[in-house]
TIPA-566606 format. One record per residue: residue number from 1; x, y, z of N, C-alpha, C in turn; residue in three letters. Coordinates in pm, whole numbers, always signed. Atoms other than C-alpha are relative to their C-alpha. Layout:
REM residues N
NUM/X/Y/Z/X/Y/Z/X/Y/Z/ALA
...
END
This chain:
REM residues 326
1/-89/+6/+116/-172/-964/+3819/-49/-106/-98/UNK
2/+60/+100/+76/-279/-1126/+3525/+93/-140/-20/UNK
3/-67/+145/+10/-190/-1495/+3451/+64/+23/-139/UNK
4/-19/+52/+145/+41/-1521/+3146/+85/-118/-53/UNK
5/+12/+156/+83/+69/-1899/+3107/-95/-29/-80/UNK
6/+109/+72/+135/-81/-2054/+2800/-126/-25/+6/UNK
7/+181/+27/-31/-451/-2050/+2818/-17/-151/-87/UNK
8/+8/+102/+48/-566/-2422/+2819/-147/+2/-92/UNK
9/+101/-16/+98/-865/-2353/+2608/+19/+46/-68/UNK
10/-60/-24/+153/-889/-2325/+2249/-46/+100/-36/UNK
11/+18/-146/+79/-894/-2042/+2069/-131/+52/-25/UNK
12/+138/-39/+61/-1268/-2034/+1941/-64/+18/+106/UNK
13/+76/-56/-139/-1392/-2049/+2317/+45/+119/+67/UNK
14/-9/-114/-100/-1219/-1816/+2446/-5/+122/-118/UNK
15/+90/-94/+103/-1322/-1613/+2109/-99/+26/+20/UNK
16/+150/+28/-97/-1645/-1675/+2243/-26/+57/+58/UNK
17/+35/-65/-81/-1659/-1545/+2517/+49/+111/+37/UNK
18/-72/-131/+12/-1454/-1248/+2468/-110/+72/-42/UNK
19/+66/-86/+105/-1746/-1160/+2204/-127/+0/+76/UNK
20/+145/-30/-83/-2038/-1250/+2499/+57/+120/+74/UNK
21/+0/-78/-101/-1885/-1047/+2795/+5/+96/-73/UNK
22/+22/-188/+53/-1840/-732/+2515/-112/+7/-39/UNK
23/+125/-29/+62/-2179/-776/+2379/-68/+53/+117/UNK
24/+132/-22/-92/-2330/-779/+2741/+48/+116/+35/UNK
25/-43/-175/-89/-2064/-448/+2865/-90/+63/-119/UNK
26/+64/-101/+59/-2191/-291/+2556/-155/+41/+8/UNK
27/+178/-18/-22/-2579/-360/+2624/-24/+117/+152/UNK
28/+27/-27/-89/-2526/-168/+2929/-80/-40/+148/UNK
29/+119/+114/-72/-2745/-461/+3132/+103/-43/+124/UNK
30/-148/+43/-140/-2414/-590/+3375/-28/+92/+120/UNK
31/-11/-73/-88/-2473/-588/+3716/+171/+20/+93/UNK
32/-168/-22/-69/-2148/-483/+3935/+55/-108/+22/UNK
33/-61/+203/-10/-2104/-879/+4035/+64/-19/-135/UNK
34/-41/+20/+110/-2111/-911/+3669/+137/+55/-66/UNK
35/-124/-49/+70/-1876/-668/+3575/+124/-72/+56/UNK
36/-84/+57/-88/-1680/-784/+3877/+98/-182/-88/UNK
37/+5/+125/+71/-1720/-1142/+3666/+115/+32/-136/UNK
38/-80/-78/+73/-1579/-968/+3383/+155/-25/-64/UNK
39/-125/-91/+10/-1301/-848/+3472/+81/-89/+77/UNK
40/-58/+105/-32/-1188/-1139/+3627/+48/-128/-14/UNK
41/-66/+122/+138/-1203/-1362/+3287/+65/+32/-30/UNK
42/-112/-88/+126/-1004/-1059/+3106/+161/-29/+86/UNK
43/-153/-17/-82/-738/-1091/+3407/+56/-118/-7/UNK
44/-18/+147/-1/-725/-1469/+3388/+124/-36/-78/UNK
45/-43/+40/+88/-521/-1509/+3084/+61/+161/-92/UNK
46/-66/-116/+63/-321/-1246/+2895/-63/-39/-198/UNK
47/+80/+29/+122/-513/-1442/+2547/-166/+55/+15/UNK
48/+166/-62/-68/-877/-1348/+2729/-15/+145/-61/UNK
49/+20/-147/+51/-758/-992/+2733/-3/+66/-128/UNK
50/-36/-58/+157/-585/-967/+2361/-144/-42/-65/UNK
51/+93/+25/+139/-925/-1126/+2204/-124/+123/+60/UNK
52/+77/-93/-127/-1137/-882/+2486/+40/+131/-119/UNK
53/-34/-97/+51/-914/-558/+2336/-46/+0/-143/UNK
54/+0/+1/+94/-933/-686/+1996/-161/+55/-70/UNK
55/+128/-41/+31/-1323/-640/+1981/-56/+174/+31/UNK
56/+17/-142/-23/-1304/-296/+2176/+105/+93/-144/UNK
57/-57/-41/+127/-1064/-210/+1848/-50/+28/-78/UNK
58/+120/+27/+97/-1327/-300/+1594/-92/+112/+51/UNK
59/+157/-67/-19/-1600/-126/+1787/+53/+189/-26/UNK
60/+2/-183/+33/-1400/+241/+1801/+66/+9/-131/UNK
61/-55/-58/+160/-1268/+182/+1438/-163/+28/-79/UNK
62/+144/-24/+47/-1629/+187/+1364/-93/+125/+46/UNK
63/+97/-144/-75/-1733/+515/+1521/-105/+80/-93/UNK
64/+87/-109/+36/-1862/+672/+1246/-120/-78/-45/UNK
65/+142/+54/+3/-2117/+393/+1194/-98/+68/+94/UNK
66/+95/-44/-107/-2431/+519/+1316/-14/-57/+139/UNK
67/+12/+85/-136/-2453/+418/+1689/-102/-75/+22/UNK
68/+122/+115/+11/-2801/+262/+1670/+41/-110/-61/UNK
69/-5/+136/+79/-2705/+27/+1459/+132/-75/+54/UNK
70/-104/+85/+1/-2370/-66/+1556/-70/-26/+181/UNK
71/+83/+47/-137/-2608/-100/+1953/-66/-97/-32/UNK
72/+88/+124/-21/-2819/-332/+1796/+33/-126/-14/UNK
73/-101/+89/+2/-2491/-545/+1729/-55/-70/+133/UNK
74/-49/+49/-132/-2493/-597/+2103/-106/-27/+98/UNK
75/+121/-12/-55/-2855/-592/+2199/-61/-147/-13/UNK
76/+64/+123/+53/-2886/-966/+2130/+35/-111/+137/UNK
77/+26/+113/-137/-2968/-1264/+2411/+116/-70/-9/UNK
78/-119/+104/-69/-2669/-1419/+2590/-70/-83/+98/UNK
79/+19/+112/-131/-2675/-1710/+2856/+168/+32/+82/UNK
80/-139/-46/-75/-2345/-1768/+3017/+102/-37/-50/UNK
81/-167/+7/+51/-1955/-1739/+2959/+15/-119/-41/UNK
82/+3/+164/+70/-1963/-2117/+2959/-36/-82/-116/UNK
83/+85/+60/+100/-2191/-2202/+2699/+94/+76/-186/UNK
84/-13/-31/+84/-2088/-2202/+2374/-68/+134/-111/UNK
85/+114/-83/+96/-2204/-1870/+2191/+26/+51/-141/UNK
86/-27/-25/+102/-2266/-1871/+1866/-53/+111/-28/UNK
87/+12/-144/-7/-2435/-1557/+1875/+116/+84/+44/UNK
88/-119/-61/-71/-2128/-1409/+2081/+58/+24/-106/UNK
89/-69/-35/+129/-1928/-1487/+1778/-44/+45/-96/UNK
90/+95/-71/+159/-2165/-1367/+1525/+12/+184/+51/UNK
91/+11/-133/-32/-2140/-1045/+1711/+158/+33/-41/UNK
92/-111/-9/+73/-1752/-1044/+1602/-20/+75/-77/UNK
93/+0/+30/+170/-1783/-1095/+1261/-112/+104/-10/UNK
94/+101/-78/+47/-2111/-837/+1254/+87/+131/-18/UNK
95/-60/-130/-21/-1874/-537/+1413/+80/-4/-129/UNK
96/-101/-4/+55/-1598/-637/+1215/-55/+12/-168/UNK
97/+87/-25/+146/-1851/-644/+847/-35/+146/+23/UNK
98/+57/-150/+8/-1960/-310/+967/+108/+84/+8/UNK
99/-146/-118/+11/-1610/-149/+1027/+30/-41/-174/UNK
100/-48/+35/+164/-1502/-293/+662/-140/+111/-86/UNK
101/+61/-112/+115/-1805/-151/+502/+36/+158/+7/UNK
102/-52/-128/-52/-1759/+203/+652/+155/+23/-76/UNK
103/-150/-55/+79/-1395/+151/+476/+90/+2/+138/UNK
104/-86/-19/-124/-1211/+133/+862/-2/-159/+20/UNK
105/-72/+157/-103/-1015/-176/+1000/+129/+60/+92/UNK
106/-97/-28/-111/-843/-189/+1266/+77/-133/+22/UNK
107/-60/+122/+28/-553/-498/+1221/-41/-64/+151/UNK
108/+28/+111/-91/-548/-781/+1496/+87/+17/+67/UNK
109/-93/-23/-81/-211/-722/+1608/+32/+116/+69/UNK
110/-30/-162/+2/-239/-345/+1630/-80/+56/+26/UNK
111/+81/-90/+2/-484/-158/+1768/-38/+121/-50/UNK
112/+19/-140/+29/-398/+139/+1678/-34/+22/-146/UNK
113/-55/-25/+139/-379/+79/+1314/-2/-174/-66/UNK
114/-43/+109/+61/-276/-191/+1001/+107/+97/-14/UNK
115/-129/-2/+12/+79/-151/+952/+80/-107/-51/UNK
116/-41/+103/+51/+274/-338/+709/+135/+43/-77/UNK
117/-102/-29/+127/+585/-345/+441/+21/-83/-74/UNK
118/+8/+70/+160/+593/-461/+88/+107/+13/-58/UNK
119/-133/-75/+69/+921/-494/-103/+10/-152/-144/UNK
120/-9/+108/+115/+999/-702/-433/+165/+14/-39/UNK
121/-119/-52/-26/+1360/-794/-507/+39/+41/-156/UNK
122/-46/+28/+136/+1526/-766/-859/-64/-97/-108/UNK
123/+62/+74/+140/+1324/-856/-1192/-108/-13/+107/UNK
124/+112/+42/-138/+1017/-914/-887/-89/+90/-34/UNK
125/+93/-60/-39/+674/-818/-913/-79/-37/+89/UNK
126/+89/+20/-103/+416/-811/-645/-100/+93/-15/UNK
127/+94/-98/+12/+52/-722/-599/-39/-52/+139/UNK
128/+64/+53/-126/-98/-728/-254/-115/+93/-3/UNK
129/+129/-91/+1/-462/-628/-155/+14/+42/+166/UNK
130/-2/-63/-133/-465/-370/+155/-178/-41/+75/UNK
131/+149/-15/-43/-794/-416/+385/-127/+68/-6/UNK
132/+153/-10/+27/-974/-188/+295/-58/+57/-133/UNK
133/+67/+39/+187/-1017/-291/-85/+98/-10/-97/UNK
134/-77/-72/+89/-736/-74/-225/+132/-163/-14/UNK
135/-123/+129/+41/-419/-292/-398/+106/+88/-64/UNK
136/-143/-45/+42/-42/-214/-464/+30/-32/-77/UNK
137/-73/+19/+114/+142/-314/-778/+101/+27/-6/UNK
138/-157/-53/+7/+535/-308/-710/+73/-93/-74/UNK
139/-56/+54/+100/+757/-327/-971/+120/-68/+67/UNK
140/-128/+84/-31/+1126/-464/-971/+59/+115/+84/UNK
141/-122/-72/-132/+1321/-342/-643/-66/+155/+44/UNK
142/+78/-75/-65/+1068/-180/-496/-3/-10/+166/UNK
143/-13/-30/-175/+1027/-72/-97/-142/+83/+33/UNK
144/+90/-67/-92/+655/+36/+34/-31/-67/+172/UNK
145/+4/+11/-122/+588/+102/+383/-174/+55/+48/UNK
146/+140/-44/+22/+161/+116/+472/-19/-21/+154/UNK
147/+37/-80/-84/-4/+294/+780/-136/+13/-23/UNK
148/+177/-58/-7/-373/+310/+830/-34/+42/+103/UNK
149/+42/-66/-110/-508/+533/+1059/-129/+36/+8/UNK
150/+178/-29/+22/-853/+617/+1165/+6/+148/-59/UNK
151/+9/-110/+46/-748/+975/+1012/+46/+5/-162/UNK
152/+13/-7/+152/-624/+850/+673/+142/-108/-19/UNK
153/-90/+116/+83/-431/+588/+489/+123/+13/-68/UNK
154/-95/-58/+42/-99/+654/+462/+110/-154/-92/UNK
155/-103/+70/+12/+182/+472/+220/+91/+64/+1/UNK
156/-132/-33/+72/+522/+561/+191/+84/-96/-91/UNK
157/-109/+73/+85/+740/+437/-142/+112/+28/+58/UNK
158/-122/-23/-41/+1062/+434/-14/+60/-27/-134/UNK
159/-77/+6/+104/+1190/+372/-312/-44/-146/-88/UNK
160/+81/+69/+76/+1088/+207/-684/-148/+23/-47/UNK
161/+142/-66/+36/+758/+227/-834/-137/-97/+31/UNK
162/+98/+45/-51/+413/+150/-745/-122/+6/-79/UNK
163/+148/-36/+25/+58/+133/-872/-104/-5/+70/UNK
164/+84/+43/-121/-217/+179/-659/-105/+10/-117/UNK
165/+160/+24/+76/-585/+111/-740/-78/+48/+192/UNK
166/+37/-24/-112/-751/+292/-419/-123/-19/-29/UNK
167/+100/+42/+28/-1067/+212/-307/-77/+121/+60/UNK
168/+80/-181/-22/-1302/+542/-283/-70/-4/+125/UNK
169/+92/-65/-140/-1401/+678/+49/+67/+162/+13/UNK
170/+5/-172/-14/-1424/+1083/+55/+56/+24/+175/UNK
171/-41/-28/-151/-1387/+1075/+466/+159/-44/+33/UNK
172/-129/+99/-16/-1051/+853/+440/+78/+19/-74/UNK
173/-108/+1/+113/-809/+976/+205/+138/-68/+16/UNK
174/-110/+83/+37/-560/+766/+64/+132/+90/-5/UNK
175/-136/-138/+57/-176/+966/+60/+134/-106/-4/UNK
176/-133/+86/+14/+132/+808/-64/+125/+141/-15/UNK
177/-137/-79/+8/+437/+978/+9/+167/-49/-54/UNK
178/-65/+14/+50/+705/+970/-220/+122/+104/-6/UNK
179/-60/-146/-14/+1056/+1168/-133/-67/+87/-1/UNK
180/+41/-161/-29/+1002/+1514/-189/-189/-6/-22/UNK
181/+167/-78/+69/+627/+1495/-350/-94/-71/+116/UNK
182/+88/+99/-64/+307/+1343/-202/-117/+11/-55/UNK
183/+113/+33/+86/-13/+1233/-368/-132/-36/+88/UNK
184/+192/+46/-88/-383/+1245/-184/-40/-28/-115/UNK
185/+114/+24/+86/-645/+1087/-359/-135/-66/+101/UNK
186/+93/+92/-87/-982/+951/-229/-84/-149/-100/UNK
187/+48/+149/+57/-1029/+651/-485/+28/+30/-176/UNK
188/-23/-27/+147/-857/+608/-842/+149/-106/-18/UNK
189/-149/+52/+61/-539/+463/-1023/+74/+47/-63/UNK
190/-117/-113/-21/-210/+601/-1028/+115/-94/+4/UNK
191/-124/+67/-53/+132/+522/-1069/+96/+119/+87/UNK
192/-92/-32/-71/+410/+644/-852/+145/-47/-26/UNK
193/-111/-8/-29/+737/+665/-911/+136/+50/+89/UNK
194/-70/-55/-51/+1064/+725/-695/+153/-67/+6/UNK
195/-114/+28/+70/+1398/+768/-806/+100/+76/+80/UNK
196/-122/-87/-75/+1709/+910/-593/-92/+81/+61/UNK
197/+79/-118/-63/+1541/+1238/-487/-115/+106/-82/UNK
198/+116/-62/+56/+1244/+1309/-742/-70/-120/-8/UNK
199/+139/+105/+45/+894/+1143/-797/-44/+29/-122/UNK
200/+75/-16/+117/+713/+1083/-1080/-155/-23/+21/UNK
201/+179/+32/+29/+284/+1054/-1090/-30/-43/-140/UNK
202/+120/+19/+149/+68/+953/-1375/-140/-55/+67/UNK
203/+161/+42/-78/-302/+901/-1329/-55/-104/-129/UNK
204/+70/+84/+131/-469/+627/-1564/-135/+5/+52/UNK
205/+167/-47/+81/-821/+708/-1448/-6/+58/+197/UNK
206/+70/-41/-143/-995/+919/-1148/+132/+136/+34/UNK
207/-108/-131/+32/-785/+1235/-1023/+66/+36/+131/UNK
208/-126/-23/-112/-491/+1292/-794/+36/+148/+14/UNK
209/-68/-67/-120/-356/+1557/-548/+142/+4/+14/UNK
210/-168/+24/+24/+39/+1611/-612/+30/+108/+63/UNK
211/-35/-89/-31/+200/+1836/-367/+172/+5/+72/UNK
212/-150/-5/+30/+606/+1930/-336/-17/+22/+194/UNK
213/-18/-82/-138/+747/+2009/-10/-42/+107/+57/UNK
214/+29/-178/-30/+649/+2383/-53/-170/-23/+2/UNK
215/+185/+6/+1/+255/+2382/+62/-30/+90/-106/UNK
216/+26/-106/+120/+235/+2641/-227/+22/-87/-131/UNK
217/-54/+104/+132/+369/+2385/-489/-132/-156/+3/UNK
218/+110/+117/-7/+23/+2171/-559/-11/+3/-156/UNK
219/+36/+8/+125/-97/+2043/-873/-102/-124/-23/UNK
220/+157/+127/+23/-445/+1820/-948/+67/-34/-163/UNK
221/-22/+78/+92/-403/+1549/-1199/-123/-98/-19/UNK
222/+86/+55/+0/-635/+1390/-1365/+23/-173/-106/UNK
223/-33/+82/+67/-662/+1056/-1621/+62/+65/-115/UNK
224/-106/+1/+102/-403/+1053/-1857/+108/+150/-12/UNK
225/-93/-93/-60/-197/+1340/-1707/+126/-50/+88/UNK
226/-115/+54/-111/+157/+1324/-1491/+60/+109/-4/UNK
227/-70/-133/-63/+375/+1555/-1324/+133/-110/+42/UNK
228/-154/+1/-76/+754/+1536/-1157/-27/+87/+96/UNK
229/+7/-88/-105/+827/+1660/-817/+175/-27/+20/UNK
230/-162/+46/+0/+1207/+1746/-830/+45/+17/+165/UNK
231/-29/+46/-109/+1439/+1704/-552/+0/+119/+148/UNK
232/+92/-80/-104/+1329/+2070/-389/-99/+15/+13/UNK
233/+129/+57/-31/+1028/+1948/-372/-101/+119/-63/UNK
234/+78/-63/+144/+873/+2178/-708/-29/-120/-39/UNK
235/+112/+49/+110/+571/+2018/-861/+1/+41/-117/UNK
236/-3/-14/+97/+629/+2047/-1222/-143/+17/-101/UNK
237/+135/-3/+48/+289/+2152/-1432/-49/-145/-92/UNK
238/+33/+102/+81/+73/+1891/-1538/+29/-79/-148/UNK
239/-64/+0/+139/+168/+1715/-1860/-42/-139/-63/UNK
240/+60/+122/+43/-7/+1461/-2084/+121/-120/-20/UNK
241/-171/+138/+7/+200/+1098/-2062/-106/-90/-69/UNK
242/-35/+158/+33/+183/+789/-2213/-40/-107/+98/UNK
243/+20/+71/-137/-3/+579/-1949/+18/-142/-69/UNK
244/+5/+175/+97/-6/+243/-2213/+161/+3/+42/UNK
245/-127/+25/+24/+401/+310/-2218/+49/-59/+186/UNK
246/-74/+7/-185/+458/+404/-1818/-75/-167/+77/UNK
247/+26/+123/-73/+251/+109/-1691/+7/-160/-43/UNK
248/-9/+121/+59/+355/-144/-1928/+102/-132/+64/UNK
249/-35/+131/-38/+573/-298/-1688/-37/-73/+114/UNK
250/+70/+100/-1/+309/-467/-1546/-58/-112/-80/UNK
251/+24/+172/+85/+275/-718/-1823/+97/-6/-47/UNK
252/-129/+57/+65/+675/-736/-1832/+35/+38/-93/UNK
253/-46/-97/+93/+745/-496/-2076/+91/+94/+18/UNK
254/-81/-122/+7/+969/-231/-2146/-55/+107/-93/UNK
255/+36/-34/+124/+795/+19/-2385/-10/+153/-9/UNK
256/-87/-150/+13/+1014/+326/-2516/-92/+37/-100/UNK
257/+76/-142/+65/+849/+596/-2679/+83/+165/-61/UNK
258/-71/-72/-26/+1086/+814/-2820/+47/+52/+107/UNK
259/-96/-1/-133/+1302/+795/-2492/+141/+40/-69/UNK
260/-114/-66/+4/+1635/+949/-2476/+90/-175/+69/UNK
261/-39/+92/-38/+1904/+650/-2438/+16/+35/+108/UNK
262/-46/-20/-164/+1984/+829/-2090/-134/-84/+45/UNK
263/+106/+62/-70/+1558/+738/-2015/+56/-149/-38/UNK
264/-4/+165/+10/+1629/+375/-2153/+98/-34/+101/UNK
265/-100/+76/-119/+1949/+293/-1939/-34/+69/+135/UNK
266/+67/+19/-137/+1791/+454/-1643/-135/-114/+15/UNK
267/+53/+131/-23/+1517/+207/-1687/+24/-153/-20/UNK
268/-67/+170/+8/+1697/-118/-1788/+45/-32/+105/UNK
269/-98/+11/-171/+1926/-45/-1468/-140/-70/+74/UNK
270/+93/+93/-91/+1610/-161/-1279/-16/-94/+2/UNK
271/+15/+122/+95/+1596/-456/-1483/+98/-96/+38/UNK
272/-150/+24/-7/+1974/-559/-1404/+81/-12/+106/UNK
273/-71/-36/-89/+2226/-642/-1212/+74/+114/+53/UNK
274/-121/-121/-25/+2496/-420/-1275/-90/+142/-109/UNK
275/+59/-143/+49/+2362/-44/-1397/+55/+31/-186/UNK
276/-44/-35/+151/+2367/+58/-1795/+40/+138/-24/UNK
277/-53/-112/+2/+2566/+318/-1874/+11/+67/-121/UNK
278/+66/-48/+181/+2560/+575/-2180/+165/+95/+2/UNK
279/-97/-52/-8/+2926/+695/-2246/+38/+187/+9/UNK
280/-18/-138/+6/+2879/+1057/-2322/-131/+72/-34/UNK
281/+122/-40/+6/+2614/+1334/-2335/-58/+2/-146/UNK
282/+57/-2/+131/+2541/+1328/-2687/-46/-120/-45/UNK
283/+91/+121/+17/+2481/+964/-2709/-198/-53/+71/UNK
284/+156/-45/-140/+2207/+1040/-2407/-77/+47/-91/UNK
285/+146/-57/+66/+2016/+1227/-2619/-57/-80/-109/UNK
286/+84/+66/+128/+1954/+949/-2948/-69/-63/+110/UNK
287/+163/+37/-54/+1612/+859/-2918/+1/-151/-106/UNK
288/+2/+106/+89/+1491/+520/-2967/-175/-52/+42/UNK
289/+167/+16/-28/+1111/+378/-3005/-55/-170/-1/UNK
290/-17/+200/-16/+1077/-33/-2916/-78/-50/+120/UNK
291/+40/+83/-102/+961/-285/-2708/+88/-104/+60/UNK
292/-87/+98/-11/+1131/-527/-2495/-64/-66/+150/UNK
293/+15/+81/-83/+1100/-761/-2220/+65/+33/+168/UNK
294/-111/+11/-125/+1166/-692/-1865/+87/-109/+70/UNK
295/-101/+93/+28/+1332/-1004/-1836/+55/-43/-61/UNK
296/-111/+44/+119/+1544/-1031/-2122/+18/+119/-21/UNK
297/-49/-129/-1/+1721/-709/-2105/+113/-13/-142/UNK
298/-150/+15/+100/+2030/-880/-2314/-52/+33/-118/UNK
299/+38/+11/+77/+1777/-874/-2565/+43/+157/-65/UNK
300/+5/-175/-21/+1780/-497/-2557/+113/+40/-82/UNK
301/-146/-4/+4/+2150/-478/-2535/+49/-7/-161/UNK
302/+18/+88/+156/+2166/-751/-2836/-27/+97/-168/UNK
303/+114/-78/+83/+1901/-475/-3057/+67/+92/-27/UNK
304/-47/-94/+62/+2104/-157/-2986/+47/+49/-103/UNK
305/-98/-61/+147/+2354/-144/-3243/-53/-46/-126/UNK
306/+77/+21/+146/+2107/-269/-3515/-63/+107/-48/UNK
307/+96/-96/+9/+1906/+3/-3445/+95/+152/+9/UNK
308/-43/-97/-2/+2118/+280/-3362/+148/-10/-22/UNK
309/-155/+45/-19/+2504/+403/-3407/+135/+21/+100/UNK
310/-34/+72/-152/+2612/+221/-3068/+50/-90/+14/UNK
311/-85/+180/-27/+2800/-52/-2957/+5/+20/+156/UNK
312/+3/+42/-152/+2795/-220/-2610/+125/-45/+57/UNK
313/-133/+26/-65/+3100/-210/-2381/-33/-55/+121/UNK
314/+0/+94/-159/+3145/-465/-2082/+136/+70/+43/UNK
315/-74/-75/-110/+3317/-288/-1808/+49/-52/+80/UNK
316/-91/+73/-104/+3567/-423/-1539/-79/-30/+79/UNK
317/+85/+43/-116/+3310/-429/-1292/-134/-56/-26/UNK
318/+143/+93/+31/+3034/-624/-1458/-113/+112/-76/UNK
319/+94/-166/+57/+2853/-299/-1578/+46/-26/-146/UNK
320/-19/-31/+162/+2802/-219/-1956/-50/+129/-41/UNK
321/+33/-135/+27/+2809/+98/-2158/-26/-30/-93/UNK
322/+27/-30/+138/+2665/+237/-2464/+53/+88/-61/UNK
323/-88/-108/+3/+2933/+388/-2635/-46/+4/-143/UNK
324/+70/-38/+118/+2958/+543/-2979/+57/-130/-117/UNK
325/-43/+122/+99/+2994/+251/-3264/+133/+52/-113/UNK
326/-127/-36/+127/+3284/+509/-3499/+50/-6/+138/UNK
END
């Protein structure tokens, strides 16, 4: 039974020698004593084994490296477990440069996979870089959930919007699933939207894969194209957008484009505490064409009734409408 009290050696030795005894199993050279030897450091310590596994992780996230080469990783002169090897550890760090190039990692905690979740709260942006290159961009009150698998790179938005910047590998496709729709790509930039029970796409360069619930409902997108995938999961036909407008709130913008006040107070609401409301359907439809600040919404508010004929009602429950100004 393995020992799992605290291994009194420090971390980098017994890194060490995790990375000799796999270099020498992999050389195929171990005689049965040896293995015997082995398998009787890995049992020692329940830290022995996790840095032991962690290297057999690396080596099958790397499969599709050619095998010669990822053999000649391991084809290099050891002495013994004891001795400090800095070769040992260089054999790490070699597997682990050769799974990254290939575009495959395999996390530290997880064998099976990286597995993570990203969320930003109100008025909040965040950019994080995934391992292997690609990077997220979540706006205000956003929710992604990321999955890498040696069969393909999965995110899910749970909700809020996203930008990815994927990093191109043809064998590894990238897929973000958004409610009803879902988006393959194998290396490009894209936003993602998801709202109650439809998505939105736009592509700002390289070309996306948009497909509804119905495997019959697909649609390729390319730069400066976007689609909707409503909430029965119909892909709507491609349709030239506004990628300067949709991704402007990454530099804290708001920037309407003849928008319908319904589009503006569905996007301020993101912005906000309490949700903006538009009193009746005919006010929904004036269109308005501006810029504004995603953090200074009041500003917004402030602007309406200069610009259009609107006035702003504060509501019992902290909420405000846009009613009609006669």
């Amino acid at each position: 039974m393995r020992d799992t009290r605290e291994c009194t050696c420090d971390s980098a030795s017994v890194r060490d020698a995790a990375a000799t005894w796999f270099s020498r199993m992999q050389s195929q050279s171990m005689s049965a004593a040896e293995k015997a030897e082995c398998d009787a450091w890995r049992a020692q310590h329940a830290t022995h084994e996790a840095e032991y596994q962690w290297l057999v992780s690396l080596w099958a996230a790397a499969d599709r490296v050619p095998k010669a080469r990822l053999q000649a990783l391991c084809e290099m002169p050891v002495t013994t477990v004891r001795r400090r090897s800095v070769l040992g550890f260089g054999l790490a760090a070699s597997v682990l440069a050769v799974a990254v190039g290939a575009g495959v990692w395999m996390h530290e905690q997880s064998p099976g996979g990286y597995r993570a979740d990203f969320a930003t709260a109100l008025g909040e942006r965040k950019a994080v870089t995934l391992p292997d290159g690609s990077s997220i961009e979540l706006n205000s009150r956003s929710r992604v959930r990321v999955n890498f698998e040696r069969q393909r790179r999965s995110v899910e938005l749970e909700q809020g919007e996203a930008m990815f910047t994927v990093a191109h590998d043809s064998e590894w496709p990238f897929v973000v699933q958004a409610g009803p729709g879902q988006v393959t790509v194998t290396g490009t930039r894209f936003d993602v939207r998801h709202d109650g029970e439809q998505a939105r796409v736009a592509v700002e360069s390289g070309t996306v894969r948009v497909q509804g619930t119905d495997a019959q409902s697909v649609v390729s997108l390319s730069a400066g194209l976007g689609t909707v995938v409503n909430a029965k999961g119909q892909v709507a036909a491609a349709q030239p957008v506004n990628t300067q407008a949709l991704l402007a709130w990454r530099k804290g913008q708001l920037v309407f484009d003849n928008a319908t006040l319904a589009q503006v107070a569905v996007e301020v609401s993101r912005y906000r505490d309490k949700p903006l409301h538009v009193s009746t359907p005919e006010l929904a439809q004036l269109r308005l064409s501006s810029v504004f600040k995603t953090d200074d919404t009041e500003a917004l508010l402030t602007a309406l009734p200069r610009i259009l004929p609107v006035a702003i009602k504060n509501r019992a429950d902290g909420s405000q409408e846009i009613i009609s100004a006669k």
